[in-house]
N, C-alpha and C positions, 0 to 999 in steps of 0.2 A: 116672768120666768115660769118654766114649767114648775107643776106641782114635784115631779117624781125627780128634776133636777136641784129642786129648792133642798128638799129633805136628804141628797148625798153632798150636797153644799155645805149645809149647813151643820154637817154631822149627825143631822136626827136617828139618820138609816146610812150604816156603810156606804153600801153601794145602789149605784142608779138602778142595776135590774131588781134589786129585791126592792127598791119602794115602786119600781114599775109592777113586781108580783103583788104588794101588798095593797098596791090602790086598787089594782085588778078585782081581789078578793072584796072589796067594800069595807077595808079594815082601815082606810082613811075618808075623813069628814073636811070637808072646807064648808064653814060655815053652819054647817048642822047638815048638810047634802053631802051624799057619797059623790067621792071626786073620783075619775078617772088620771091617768097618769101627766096627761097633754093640759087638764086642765090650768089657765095662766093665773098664777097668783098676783095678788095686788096688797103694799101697804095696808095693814089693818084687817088682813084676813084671819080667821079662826081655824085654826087645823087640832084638828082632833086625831091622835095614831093610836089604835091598838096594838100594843105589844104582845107577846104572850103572855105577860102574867101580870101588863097595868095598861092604863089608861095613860097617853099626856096630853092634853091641851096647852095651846102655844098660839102668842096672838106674831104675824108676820109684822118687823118692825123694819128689814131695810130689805128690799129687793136689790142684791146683788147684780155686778154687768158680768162677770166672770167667776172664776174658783177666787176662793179666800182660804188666810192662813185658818192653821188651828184657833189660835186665842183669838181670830178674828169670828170665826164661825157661830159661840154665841150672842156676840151682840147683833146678830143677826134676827131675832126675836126672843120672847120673856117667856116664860112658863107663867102659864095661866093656873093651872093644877092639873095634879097628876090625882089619881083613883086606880081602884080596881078591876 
């Protein structure tokens, strides 16, 4: 699944254009590498999102086929940690 589809799936980021803007910008990491929007996540990836005013890390624990409920959207992955 895409990266910028994973993060409005999953509720990371509202919507699909603004994590399209924010991977744009270099303010998401997959892995320790700035990701572009297209890039394809897999099981066991590390995403890193800067927010405005924190940091979250988050390891990817089920690659979704489609949209999921709300209460389904976190077991979608774990928080690793969040910073500033």
């Amino acid at each position: 699944m895409r990266l910028d589809k994973f993060l409005k799936v999953s509720r990371l980021i509202k919507r699909r254009t603004v994590a399209n803007t924010v991977s744009e910008m270099g303010r998401v990491l997959v892995n320790g590498q700035s990701a572009k929007p297209a890039k394809q996540l897999k099981v066991g990836d590390i995403v890193e999102i800067e927010y405005a005013n924190r940091v979250e890390k988050i390891e990817v624990l089920v690659i979704p086929t489609g949209n999921v409920s709300v209460q389904e959207a976190s077991s979608l992955y774990r928080i690793i940690g969040t910073g500033n």
